[in-house]
LOKOLRO-829377 format. One record per atom (N, C-alpha, C): residue number from 1; atom name; y negated, z negated, x. Coordinates in nm, 3 decimals. Layout:
<nodes>
+-----+------+---------+---------+---------+
: seq : atom :      c2 :      c3 :      c1 :
+-----+------+---------+---------+---------+
: NUM :   CA :       Y :       Z :       X :
...
+-----+------+---------+---------+---------+
</nodes>
This chain:
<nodes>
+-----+------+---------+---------+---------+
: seq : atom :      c2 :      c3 :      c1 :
+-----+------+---------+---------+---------+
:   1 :    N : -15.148 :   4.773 :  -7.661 :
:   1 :   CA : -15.269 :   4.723 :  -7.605 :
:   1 :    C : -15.292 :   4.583 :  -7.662 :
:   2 :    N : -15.327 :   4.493 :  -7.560 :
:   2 :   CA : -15.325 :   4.364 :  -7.635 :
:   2 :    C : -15.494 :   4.356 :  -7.673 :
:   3 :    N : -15.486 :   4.236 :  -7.721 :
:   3 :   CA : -15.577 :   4.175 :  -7.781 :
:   3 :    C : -15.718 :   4.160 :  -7.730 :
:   4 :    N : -15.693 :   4.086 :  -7.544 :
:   4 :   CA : -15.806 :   4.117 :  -7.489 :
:   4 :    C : -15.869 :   4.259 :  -7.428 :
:   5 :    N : -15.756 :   4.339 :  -7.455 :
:   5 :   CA : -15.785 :   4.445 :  -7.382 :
:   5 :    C : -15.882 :   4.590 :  -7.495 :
:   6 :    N : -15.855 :   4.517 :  -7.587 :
:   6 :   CA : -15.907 :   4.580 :  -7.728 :
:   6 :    C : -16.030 :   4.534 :  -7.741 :
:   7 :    N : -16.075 :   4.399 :  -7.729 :
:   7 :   CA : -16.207 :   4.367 :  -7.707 :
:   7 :    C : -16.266 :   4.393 :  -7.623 :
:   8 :    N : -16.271 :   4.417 :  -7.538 :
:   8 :   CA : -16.312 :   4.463 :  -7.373 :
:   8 :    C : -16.363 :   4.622 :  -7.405 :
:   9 :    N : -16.267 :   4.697 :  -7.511 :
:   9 :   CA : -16.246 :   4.852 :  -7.478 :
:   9 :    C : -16.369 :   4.874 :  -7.615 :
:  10 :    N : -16.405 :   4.776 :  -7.731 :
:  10 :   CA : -16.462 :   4.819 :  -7.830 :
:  10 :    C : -16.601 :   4.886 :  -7.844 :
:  11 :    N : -16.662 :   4.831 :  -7.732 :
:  11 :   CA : -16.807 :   4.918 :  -7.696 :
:  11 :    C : -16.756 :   5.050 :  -7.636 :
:  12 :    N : -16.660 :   5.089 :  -7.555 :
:  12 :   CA : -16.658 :   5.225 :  -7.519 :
:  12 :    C : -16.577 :   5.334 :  -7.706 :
:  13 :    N : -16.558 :   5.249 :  -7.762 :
:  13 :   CA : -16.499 :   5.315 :  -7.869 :
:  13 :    C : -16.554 :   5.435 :  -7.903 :
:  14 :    N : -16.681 :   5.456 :  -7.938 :
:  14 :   CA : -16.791 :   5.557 :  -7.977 :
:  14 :    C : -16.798 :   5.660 :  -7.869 :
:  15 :    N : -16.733 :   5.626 :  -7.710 :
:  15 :   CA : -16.722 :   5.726 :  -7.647 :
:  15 :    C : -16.594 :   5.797 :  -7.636 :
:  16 :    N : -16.446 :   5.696 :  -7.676 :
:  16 :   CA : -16.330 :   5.794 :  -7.713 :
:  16 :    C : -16.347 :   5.862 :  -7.832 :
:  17 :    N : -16.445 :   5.843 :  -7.922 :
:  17 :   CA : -16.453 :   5.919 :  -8.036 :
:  17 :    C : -16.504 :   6.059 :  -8.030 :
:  18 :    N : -16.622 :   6.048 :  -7.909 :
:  18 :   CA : -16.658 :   6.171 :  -7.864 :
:  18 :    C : -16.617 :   6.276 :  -7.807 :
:  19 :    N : -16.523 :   6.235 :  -7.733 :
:  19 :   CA : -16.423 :   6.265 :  -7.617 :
:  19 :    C : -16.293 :   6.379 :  -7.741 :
:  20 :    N : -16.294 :   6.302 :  -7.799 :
:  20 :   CA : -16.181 :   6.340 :  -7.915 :
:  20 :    C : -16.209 :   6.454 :  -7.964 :
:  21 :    N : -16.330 :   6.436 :  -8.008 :
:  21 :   CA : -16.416 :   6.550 :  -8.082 :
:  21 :    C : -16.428 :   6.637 :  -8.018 :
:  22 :    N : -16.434 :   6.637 :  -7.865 :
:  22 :   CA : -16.475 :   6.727 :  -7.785 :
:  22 :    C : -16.347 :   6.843 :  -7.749 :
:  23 :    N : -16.249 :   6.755 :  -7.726 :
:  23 :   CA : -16.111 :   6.820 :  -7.714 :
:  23 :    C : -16.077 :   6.893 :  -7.842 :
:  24 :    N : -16.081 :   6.853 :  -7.953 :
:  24 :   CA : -16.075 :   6.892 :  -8.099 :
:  24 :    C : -16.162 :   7.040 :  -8.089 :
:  25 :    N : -16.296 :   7.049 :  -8.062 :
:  25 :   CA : -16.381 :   7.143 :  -8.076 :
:  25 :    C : -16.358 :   7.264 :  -7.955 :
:  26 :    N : -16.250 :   7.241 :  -7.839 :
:  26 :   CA : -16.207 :   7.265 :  -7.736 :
:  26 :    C : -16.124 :   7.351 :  -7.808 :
:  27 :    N : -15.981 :   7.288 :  -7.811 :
:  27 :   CA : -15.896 :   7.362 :  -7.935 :
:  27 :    C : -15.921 :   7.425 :  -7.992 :
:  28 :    N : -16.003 :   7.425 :  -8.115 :
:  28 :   CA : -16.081 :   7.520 :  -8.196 :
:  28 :    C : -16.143 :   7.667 :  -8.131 :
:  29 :    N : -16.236 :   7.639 :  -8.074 :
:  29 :   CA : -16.282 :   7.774 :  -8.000 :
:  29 :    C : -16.189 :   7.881 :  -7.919 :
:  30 :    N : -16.061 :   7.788 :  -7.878 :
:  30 :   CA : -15.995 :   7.878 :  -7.783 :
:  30 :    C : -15.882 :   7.934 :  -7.901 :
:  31 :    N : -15.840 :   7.850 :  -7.994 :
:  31 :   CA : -15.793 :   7.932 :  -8.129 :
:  31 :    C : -15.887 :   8.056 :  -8.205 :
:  32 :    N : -16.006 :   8.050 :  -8.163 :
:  32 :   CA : -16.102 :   8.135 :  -8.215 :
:  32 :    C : -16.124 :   8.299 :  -8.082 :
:  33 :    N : -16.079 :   8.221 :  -7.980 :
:  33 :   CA : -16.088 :   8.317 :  -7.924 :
:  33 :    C : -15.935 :   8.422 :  -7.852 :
:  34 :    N : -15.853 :   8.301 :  -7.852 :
:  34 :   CA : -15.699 :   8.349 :  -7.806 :
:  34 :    C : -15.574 :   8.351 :  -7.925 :
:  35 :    N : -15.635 :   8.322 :  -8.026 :
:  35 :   CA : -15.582 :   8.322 :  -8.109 :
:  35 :    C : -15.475 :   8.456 :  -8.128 :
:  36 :    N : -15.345 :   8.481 :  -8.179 :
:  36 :   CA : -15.309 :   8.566 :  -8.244 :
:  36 :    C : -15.374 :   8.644 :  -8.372 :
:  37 :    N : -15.386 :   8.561 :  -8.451 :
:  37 :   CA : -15.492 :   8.615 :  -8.584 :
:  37 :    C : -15.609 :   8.660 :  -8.517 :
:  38 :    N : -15.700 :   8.608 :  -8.480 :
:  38 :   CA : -15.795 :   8.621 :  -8.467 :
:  38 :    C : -15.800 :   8.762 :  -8.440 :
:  39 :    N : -15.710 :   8.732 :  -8.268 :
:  39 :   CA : -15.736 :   8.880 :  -8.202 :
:  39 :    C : -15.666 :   9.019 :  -8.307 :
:  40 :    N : -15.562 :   8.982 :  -8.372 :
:  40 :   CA : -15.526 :   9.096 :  -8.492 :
:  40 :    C : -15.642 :   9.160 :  -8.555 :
:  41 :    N : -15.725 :   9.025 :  -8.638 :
:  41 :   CA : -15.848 :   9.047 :  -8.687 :
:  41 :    C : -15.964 :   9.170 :  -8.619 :
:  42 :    N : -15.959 :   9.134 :  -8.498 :
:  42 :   CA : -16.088 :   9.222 :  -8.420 :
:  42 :    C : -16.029 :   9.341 :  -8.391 :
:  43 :    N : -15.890 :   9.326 :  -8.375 :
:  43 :   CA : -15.784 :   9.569 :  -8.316 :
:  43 :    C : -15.828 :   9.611 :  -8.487 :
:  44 :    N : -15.792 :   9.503 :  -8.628 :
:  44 :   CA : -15.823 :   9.563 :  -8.741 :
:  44 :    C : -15.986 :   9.604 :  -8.742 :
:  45 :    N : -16.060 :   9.549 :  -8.722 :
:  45 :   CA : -16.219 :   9.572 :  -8.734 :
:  45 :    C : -16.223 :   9.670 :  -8.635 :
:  46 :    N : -16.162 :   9.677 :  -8.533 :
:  46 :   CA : -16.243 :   9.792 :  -8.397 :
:  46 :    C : -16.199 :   9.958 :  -8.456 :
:  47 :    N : -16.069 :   9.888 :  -8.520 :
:  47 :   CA : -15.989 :  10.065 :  -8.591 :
:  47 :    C : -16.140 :  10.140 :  -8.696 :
:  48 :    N : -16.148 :  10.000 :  -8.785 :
:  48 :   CA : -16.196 :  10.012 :  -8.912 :
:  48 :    C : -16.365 :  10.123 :  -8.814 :
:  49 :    N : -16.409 :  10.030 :  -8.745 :
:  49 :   CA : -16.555 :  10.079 :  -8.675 :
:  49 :    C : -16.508 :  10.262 :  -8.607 :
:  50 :    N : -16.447 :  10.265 :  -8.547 :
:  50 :   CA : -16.351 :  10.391 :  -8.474 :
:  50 :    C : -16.351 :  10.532 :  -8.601 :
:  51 :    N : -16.286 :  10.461 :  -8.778 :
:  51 :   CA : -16.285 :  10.524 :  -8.857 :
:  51 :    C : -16.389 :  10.582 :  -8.898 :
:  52 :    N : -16.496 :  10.422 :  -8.915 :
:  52 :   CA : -16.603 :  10.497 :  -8.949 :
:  52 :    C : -16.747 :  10.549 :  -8.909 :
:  53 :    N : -16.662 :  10.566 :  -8.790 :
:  53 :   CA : -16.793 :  10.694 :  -8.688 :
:  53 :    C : -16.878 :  10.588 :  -8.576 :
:  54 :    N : -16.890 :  10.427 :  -8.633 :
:  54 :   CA : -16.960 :  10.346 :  -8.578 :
:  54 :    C : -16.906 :  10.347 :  -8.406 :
:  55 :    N : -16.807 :  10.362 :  -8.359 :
:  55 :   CA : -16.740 :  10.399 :  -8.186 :
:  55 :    C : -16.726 :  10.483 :  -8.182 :
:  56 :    N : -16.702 :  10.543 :  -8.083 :
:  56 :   CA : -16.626 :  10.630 :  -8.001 :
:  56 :    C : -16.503 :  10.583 :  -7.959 :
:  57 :    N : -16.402 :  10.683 :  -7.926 :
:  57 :   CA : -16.254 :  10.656 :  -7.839 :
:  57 :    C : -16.299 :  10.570 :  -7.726 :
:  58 :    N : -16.356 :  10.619 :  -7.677 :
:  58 :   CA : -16.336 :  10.579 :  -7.553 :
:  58 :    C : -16.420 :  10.422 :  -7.532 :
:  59 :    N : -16.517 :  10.416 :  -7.637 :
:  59 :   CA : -16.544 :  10.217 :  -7.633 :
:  59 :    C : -16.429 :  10.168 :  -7.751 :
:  60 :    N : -16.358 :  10.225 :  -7.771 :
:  60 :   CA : -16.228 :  10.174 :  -7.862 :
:  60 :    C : -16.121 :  10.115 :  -7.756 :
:  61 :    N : -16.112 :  10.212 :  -7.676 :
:  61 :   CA : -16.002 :  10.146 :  -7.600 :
:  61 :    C : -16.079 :  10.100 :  -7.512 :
:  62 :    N : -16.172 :  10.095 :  -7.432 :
:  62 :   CA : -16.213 :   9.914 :  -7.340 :
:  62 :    C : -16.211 :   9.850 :  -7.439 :
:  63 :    N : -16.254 :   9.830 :  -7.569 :
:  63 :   CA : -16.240 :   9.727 :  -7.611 :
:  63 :    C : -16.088 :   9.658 :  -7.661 :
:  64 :    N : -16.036 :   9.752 :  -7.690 :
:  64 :   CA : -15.866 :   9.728 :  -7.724 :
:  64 :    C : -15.798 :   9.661 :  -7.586 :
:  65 :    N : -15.828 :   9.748 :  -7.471 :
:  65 :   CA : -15.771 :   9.669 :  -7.387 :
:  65 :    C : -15.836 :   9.568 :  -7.366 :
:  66 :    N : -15.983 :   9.494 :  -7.399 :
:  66 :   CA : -15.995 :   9.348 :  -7.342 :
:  66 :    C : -15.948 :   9.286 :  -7.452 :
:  67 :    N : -15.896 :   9.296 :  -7.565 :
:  67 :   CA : -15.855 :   9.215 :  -7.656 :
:  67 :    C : -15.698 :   9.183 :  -7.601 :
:  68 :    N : -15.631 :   9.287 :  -7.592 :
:  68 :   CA : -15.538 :   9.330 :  -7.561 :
:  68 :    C : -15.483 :   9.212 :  -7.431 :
:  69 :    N : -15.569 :   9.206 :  -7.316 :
:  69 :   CA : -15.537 :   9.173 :  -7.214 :
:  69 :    C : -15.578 :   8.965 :  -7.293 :
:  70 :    N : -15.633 :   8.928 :  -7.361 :
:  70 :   CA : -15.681 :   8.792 :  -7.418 :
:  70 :    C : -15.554 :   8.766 :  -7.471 :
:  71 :    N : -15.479 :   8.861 :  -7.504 :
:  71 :   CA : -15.357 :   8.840 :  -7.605 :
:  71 :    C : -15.255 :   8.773 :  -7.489 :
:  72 :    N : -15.244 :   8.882 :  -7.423 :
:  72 :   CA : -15.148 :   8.852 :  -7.288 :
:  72 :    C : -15.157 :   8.692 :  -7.222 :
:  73 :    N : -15.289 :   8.669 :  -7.244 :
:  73 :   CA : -15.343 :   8.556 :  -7.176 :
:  73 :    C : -15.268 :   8.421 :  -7.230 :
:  74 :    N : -15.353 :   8.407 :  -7.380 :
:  74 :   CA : -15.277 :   8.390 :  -7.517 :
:  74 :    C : -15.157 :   8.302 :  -7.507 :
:  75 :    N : -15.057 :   8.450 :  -7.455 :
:  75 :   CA : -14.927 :   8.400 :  -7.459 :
:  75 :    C : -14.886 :   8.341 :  -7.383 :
:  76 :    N : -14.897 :   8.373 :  -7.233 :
:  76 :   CA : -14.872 :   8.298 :  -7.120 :
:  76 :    C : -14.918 :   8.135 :  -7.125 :
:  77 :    N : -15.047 :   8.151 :  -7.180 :
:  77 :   CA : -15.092 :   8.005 :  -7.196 :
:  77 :    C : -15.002 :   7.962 :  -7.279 :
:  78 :    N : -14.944 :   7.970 :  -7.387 :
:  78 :   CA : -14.864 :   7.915 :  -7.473 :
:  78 :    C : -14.715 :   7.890 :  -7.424 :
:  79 :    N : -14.656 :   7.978 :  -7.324 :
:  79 :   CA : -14.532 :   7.991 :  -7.244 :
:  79 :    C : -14.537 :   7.878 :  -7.121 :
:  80 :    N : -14.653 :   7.897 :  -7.075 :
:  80 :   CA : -14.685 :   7.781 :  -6.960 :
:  80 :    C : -14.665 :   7.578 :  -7.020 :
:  81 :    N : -14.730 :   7.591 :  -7.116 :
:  81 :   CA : -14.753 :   7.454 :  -7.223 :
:  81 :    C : -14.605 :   7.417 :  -7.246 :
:  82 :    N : -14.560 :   7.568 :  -7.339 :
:  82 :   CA : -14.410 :   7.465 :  -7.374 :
:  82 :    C : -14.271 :   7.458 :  -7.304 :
:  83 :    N : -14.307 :   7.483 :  -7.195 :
:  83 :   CA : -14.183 :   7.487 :  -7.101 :
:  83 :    C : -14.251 :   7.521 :  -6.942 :
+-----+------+---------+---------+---------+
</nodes>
């Protein structure tokens, strides 16, 4: 980028910064939500709730399968990206 084109662009600067942040905080949430860990995290907590009387079977597995099916998602999204 040359010289004049850097001066021209310096008032929008504060809005690629935002933009950045936004994609950044984008990333983040969908690691929070499609994550591998994450979703490990919540089949460990739904068992743990299941154990201790807090569910039932049967809201164990809708909930297993919507985690379940986020996972699937997950991956495909990740299969789609790198190839």
């Amino acid at each position: 980028m040359g010289l004049f084109s850097k001066i021209m662009l310096a008032p929008l600067a504060p809005a690629f910064g935002v933009i950045t942040l936004a994609r950044e905080l984008q990333r983040e949430a969908n690691e929070q939500l499609y994550g591998e860990q994450a979703l490990r995290r919540e089949l460990v907590a739904l068992q743990q709730a299941v154990d201790n009387g807090e569910m039932t079977e049967a809201e164990y597995d809708a909930a297993e399968y919507d985690i379940l099916w986020r996972l699937e998602q997950a991956r495909r999204a990740a299969a789609d990206a790198s190839g």
